[in-house]
C-alpha positions, 0 to 999 in steps of 0.5 A, a space after each residue: 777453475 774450481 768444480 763449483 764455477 765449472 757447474 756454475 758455468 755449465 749451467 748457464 750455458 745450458 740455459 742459453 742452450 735451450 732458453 725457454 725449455 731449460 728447467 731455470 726458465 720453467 721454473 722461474 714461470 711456473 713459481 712467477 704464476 703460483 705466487 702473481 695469481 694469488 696476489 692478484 686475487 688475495 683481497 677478494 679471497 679474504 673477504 669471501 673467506 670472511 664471508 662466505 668460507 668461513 660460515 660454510 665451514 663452521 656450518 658443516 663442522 656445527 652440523 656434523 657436531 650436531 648429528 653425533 649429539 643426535 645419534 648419542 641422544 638417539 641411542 640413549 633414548 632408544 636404550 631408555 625406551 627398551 628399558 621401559 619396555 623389558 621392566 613392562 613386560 616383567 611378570 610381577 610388574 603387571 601383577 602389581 599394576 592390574 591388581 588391587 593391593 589388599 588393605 593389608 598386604 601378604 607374604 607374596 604381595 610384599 615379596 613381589 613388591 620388594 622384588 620389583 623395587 629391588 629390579 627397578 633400583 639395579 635397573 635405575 644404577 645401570 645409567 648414569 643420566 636416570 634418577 629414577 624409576 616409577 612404576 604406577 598402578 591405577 588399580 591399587 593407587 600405588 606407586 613404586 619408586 627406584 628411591 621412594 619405596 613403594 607408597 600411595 600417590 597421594 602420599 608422594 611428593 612428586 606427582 607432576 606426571 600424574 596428570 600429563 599420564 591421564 591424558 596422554 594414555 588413551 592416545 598414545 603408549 609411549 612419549 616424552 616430556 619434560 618437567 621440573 621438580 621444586 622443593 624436592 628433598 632427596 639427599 639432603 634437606 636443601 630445597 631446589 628445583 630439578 628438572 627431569 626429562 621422564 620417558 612415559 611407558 603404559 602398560 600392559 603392553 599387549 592386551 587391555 586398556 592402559 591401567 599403569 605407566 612406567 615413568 624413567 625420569 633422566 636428569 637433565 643436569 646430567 643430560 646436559 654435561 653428557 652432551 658437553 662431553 659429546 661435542 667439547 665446544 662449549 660455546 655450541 647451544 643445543 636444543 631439543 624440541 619434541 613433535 609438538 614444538 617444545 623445547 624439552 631440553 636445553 642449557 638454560 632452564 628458564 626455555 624448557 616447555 617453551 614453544 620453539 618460535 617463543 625462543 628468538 635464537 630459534 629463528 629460522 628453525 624449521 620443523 619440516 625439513 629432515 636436516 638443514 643449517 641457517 644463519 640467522 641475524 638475532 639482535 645483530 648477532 650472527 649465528 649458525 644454526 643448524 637442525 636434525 630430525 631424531 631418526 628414532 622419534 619425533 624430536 628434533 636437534 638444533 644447534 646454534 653457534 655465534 660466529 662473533 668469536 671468529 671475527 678476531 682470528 678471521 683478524 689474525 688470519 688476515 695479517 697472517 696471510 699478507 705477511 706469508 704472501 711477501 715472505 713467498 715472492 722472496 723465497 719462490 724467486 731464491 727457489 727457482 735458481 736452486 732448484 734449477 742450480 741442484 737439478 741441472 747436474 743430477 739430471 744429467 748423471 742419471 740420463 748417463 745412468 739410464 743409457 749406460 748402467 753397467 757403467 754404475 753397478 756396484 754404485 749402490 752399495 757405496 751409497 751412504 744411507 745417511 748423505 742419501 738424496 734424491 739422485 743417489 736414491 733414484 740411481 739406487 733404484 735404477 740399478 736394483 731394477 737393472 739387476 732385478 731385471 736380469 734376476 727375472 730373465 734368469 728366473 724366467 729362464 730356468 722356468 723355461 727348462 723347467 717347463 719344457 722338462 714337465 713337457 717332456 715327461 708328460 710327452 713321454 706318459 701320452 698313450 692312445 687312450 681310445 685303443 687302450 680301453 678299446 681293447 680292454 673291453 675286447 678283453 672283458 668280452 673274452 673274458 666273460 665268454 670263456 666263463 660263460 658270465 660276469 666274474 671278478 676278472 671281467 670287474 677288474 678289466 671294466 674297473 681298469 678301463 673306467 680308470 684309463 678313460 678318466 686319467 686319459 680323455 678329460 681334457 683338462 689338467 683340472 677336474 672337480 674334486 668329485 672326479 678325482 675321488 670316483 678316479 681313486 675309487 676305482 685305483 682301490 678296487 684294482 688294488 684291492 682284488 690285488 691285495 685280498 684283505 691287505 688293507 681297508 680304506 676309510 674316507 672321510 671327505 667333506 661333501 661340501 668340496 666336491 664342485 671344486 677344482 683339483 689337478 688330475 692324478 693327484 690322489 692315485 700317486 699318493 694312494 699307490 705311495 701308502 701301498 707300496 711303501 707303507 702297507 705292501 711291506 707291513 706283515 699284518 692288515 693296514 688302514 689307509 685313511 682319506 680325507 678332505 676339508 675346507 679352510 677357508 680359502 684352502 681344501 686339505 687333503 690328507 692320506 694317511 696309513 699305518 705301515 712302515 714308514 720312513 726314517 727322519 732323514 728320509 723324510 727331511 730330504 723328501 720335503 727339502 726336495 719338494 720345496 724347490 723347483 724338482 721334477 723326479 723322472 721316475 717310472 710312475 708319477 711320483 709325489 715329488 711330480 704330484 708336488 710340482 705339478 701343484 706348485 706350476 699351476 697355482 703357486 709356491 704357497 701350495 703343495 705336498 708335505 709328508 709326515 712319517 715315524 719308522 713302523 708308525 705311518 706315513 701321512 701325506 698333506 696336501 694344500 691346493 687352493 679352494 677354486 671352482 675355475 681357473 681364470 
């Protein structure tokens, strides 16, 4: 009998085994009910999709379309209108419009001129979508153009702003509106009809009546092919309308000015809401249409879209699906035996895998990454955490004896601290009683008892970074009467890491190191420098001096020691148990690392987190 009839023989007498609780007959439901529930509600789902999906769908994506052309628009404008209002405030600019221009102009009024057109002409080039500048003042009668020049108002053919500025400016300092141009010959000597879109500003800005206008003047041709490019579905028709109801840009040049209910695919438009979309019936065409109020200015965005070029892929779609719909009962039923055909065997090898697996170790390795599948990924998987598991304990283990090691010394160091300074301070009285006063040992004896009741009553391994430097201090002083006019100690620490959190001791075994190994030995007077910043999530320390130092074998054995999981019994606190007492409480990216030159120095780093409490 081959493998293949033994697995095949297997696997039905599983099934009869367990019957509905085999993976076949689980299957098989599952699979029957995915493919029966969407059968028996498909017509109706089609309809609705038809119906009711489809136009929530195009809905959402034309209003979301809509609010990126408005947000685009938004900023155009925004941007046009700080543009008018740095060109109102320029100094010549309100010369030239609150002045009268002499009949015959000087040096300083055509210099001024000049200068104003060559300003509003670098200005008009920065903005592909502005054909022009003016700016008008009713003092002189004049106005200077970004493509004109400077000339009188009545010598220039474009005066259809004039008489909307004349009753607009009493009212307001700042509005839109948009017009059209005929017979403009700019480039060339054809005639034809522009359409501007003109941004009006007064000025002056601060004080006075208003005496002049700045007008930009966009082009709505270019206006237009910008918001194409904004949303690339040409089939959208975007309309802007300003507070008073008037379509002031639009495709179709012929609705420009018109009031919105004038237009029959603006049906159903309403300027109250902020935002809303609508489907509308207009000569029985559907359309979406969806509306944004401007959140600069007091315009608002529609955006109207016909839902008949969906109709034939909604079509499509239709046939699509019912074709789908029976190709997916053949293959759901075909699935459900494979499935539980391939299932059955791999399953049973990896509960074998779970109950014995120092039966598979080394399996892994045989495991051909490119025939892998699911079992031999998941048996994989199963055995590196088996022998991840088995890491981990040995780890945890040695960190065990390692802990227990630190324990030990720090047992070892323990002393009582109240009969320590209780006595220094009987000392200190005897002292000063036989030298009938204060003097430079009874200063050293308090300085040592000060000392001893930081490093020995906190009750914590963790103490602010202000403690350990008043703990260091201290250290020097003693030191200091020790060694007259050994060494002279510069800090230089950021007063800004004083309320946060450092282990305690870390700074004296440091200083004690540059003594006694860097200046002690060094012939003439030494400098220890301290200091301390923060970076970013770290505090740096660095204690540095410039006696004998070290050899490079030295310091290469120091830092490779420092890197692992060491613990040096010496008679004092070292820097390797400085190291690994920082390493144990925050972890291996923190530390001690050592600098050295033969008789240069020695320069100690160290790294601990920038904490302020230990969770």
């Amino acid at each position: 009998m081959t493998d293949k009839m033994k697995n095949r023989l297997g696997i039905w007498q599983y099934i009869k085994s367990y019957r509905f609780n085999s993976i076949f007959i689980k299957n098989l439901f599952m699979i029957i009910l995915i493919v029966i529930i969407p059968l028996a509600g498909m017509s109706m789902a089609v309809y609705r999709y038809s119906n009711n999906v489809m136009g929530e769908e195009v809905r959402d994506a034309n209003r979301y379309a809509l609010y990126r052309v408005r947000d685009m628009v938004d900023m155009l404008v925004r941007g046009i209108d700080e543009m008018a209002i740095k060109i109102a405030s320029d100094t010549d600019i309100n010369d030239f419009i609150n002045n009268p221009r002499p009949g015959i102009p000087d040096y300083i009024t055509i210099k001024r001129e000049i200068d104003i057109f060559n300003n509003i002409s670098i200005t008009n080039t920065i903005s592909a979508y502005i054909h022009s500048i003016y700016v008008y003042s009713e003092a002189s009668g004049y106005l200077i153009s970004s493509w004109k020049g400077i000339r009188k108002l009545e010598w220039f053919n474009d005066i259809g702003w004039y008489d909307e500025y004349m009753d607009k400016k009493s009212r307001s300092s700042c509005w839109t509106s948009a017009r059209m141009i005929e017979n403009e010959k700019i480039y060339s000597s054809t005639n034809y009809t522009k359409y501007f879109l003109s941004v009006y500003r007064t000025a002056p800005l601060i004080y006075g009546d208003a005496s002049g206008v700045i007008v930009i003047n966009i082009d709505s041709n270019k206006l237009g092919q910008w918001v194409n490019d904004i949303d690339s579905r040409s089939f959208e028709d975007i309309f802007i309308i300003d507070g008073d109801g008037r379509v002031i840009f639009n495709d179709n040049q012929d609705l420009i000015n018109k009031k919105y209910e004038e237009v029959d695919l603006l049906e159903g438009v309403s300027m109250e809401d902020d935002s809303h979309s609508v489907i509308s019936n207009v000569k029985g065409v559907r359309n979406v249409l969806s509306s944004a109020k401007s959140k600069y200015n007091g315009w608002r965005f529609v955006s109207a879209i016909s839902l008949y070029k969906y109709q034939e892929k909604l079509e499509a779609l239709k046939n699509n699906m019912m074709v789908l719909i029976f190709i997916s009962v053949v293959i759901s039923i075909v699935f459900a035996f494979l499935t539980s055909v391939r299932v059955y065997e791999p399953i049973r090898n990896i509960i074998s895998l779970v109950d014995n697996p120092t039966d598979w170790i080394g399996a892994e390795k045989m495991i051909d990454k490119k025939s892998i599948d699911e079992f031999r990924l998941i048996a994989s998987n199963i055995i590196n955490t088996y022998n991840q598991k088995n890491k981990t304990e040995e780890e945890l283990a040695k960190r065990i004896v390692l802990l227990k090691k630190a324990q030990t010394i720090a047992l070892q160091s323990q002393i009582n601290p109240h009969f320590l300074y209780n006595s220094l301070d009987t000392i200190n009285w005897k002292v000063m009683e036989m030298a009938g006063r204060n003097n430079q040992a009874s200063e050293i004896i308090l300085a040592l008892s000060e000392l001893l009741r930081i490093s020995l009553e906190t009750s914590t391994n963790l103490v602010d970074i202000a403690m350990e430097i008043k703990h260091a201090e201290l250290y020097l002083e003693i030191q200091r009467a020790r060694y007259k006019n050994k060494f002279d100690v510069v800090w230089d620490i950021d007063l800004s890491i004083m309320d946060y959190k450092i282990i305690k001791l870390t700074l004296q075994p440091l200083l004690e190191n540059a003594i006694y190994h860097g200046i002690k030995p060094k012939k003439e007077k030494g400098v220890i420098s301290i200091s301390g910043q923060l970076q970013e999530n770290s505090i740096a320390f660095q204690v540095a001096d410039d006696g004998t130092g070290m050899l490079d074998t030295e310091v290469l054995v120091l830092n490779s020691e420092m890197s692992k999981d060491y613990i040096k019994e010496d008679e004092h606190i070292g820097l390797r148990n400085v190291n690994q007492r920082i390493k144990l409480t925050f972890g291996e990216n923190y530390g001690l690392t050592v600098k050295s030159e033969t008789k240069k120095g020695t320069v100690i780093h160290v790294l601990i987190p920038a904490v302020k409490q230990m969770g």
